[in-house]
N, C-alpha and C positions, 0 to 999 in steps of 0.2 A: 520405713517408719512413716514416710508421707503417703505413702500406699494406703497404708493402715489407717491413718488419718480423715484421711478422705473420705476412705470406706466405711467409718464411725460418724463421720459427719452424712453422708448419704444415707445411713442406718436411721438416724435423728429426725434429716428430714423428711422420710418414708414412714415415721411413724405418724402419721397422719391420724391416725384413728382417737391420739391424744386429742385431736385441734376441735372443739366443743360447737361447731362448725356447720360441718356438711350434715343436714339433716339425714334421719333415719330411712325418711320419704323415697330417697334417691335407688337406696339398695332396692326397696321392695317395687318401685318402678323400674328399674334395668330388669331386673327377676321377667316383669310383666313382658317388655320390650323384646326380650331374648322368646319369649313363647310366640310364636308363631297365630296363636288363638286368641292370642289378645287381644282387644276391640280400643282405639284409642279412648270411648266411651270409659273403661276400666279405668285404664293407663293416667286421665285426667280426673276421675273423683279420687285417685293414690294421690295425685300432687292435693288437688283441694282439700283433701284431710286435716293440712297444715295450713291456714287460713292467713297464717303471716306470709309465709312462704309462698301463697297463690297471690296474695295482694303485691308484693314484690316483683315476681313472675310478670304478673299483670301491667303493671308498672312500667317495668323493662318495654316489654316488647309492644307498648303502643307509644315510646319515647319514637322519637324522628329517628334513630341508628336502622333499625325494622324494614322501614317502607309503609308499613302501618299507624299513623299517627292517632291514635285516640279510639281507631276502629275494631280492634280486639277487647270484646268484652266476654270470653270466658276461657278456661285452659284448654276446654278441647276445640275451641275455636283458634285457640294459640297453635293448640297440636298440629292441625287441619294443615293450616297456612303458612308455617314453621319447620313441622317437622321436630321428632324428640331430641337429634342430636344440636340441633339450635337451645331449645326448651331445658336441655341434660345440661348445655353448657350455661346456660343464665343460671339456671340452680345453683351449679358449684361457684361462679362468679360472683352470685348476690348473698350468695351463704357466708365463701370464705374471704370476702373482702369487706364481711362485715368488723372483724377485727385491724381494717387498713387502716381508718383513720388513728389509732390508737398507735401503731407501727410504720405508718409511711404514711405524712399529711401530704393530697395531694396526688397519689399515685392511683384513687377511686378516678379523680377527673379523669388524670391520663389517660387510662383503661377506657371512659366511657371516649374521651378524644381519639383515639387509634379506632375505636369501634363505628365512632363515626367517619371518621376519616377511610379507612378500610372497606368501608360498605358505599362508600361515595365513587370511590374509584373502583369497586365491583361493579356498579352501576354503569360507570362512565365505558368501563372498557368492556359494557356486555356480557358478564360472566354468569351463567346458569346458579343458580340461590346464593344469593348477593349476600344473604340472611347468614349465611355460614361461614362469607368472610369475617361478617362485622362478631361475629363471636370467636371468632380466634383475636381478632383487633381486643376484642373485651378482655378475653385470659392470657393472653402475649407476654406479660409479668408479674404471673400467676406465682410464679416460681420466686421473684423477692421477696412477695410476701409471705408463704409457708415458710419459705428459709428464715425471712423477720422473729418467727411464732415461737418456731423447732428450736432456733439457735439466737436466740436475743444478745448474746453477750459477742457473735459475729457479727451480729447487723451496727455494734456499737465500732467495732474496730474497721468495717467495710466503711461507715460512715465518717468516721477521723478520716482513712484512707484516701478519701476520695477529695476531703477537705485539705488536707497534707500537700497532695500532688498534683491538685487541680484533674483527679482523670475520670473517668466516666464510671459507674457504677460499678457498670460487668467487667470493666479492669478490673477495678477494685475488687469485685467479687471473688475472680479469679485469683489473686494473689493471697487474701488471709484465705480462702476454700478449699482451692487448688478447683476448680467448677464455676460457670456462674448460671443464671437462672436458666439461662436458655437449655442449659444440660439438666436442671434441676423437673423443666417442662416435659421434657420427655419422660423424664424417670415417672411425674406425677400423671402425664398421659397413658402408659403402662398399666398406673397403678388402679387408675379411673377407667380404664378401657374406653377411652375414648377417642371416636375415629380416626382413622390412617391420614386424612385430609388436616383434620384440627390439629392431629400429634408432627404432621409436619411443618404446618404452618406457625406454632407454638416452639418447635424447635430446631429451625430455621431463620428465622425470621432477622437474626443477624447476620444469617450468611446466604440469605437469598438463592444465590448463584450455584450454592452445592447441593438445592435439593433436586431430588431424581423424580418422587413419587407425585407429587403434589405439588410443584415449582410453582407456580401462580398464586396459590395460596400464601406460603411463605415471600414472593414479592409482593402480591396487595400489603400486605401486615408489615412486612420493609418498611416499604412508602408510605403505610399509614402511621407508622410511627415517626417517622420523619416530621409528614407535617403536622403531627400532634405537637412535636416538640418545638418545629419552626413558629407556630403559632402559639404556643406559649400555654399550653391546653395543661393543668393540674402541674407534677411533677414526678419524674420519672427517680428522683434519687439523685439527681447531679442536672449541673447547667449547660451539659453539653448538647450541640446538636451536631451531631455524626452525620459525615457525608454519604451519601447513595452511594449503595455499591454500583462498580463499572457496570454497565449494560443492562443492569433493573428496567430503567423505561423504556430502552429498544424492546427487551424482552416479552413485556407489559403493552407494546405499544403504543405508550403514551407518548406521543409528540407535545412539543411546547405547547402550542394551542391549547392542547387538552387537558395537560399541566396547569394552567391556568385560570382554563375554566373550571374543576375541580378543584383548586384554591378558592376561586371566588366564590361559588356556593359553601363551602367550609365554611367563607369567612364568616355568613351568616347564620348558619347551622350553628356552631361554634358558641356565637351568643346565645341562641336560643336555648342551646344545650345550659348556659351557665344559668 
């Protein structure tokens, strides 16, 4: 019966195509992407079609999370210096999290706080396109809010729940679900075909330690969610702040020092961000 449950509730949240959301623009740009012939030229007058959708884009990616602050003025200049799976992800990010404020006040900061916090510590620890951490940091609780959209009368009893017991969201999740987002990520990574990098660092990312494929990614977005939460960045759905898993910053090779110093540019990143 819980089986069954579950599997009706995964059905609910996989109908995505309900969610009034992810623009049209995305299908017919993957289409381009998967063509081998395709000139990013193409690939960026499909996004700029949607002129909302390019000014948002545009937006995104010359905020400080990037590395490019104010310097990207066109989408195939985003393309260029980006790359489409950075570009694929702000899309679905700034599309489906336009329903956040309405379903979760506060978890728009969070997302942009991990994002930056994620791409500070790609930086710091030297990681080849720093760009693709800070957008797993962006969609990391991507999966609260479909589940919010799909299933509104869960998100009201996860919400009691959490209030009830004092415990942290993805408890919560897990107990009215039987799932919590972090499984909810994957299923929607599948669904969006998107990369084996972003699909583990999106479903991982509370458990660090157990991913095989892309274990860095999944620690960056850890510890950037960490210190989104330690600094107090939006809200994540509860007042917790959960401890690092065992061995992340050996793993990461973050020493104290550098712990530090990567807090203290947060700390003013942080502001500028708000």
């Amino acid at each position: 019966m819980e089986d069954d449950l579950r599997t009706k509730q995964k059905g609910a949240i996989l109908a995505v195509k309900d969610l009034p959301t992810l623009p049209g623009v995305l299908q017919e740009v993957a289409i381009l992407v998967e063509n081998p012939n395709s000139s990013t030229d193409q690939i960026s007058r499909a996004i700029s079609k949607d002129q909302v959708l390019s000014a948002k884009v545009l937006k995104m990616v010359n905020s400080p999370i990037y590395g490019f602050p104010g310097r990207i003025g066109s989408i195939q200049h985003a393309l260029v210096l980006l790359g489409f799976n950075v570009i694929k992800g702000i899309i679905i990010s700034t599309s489906v999290f336009e329903v956040m404020n309405e379903n979760m006040k506060g978890l728009w900061e969070h997302s942009l706080g991990c994002a930056l916090a994620s791409s500070a510590i790609a930086r710091q620890i030297g990681c080849k396109d720093p760009e693709e951490y800070a957008v797993a940091g962006l969609l990391h609780d991507i999966g609260k809010v479909v589940a919010a959209v799909q299933l509104p009368e869960k998100r009201v009893a996860i919400d009691a729940l959490v209030q009830e017991k004092d415990i942290s969201y993805r408890q919560a999740e897990s107990e009215v679900l039987g799932f919590a987002h972090d499984r909810i990520n994957l299923w929607l990574c599948n669904y969006w075909n998107l990369p084996a990098n972003l699909k583990e660092g999106l479903s991982y990312h509370h458990r660090p330690m157990s991913a095989t494929l892309y274990p860095k990614v999944a620690q960056v977005v850890h510890v950037g969610n960490f210190l989104a939460r330690l600094f107090g960045v939006g809200n994540g759905g509860d007042n917790q702040v959960s401890a690092l898993d065992e061995g992340v910053l050996e793993a990461l090779e973050i020493t104290p020092e550098a712990l530090f110093k990567i807090m203290s540019g947060l700390e003013r990143e942080f502001v500028d961000l708000a």
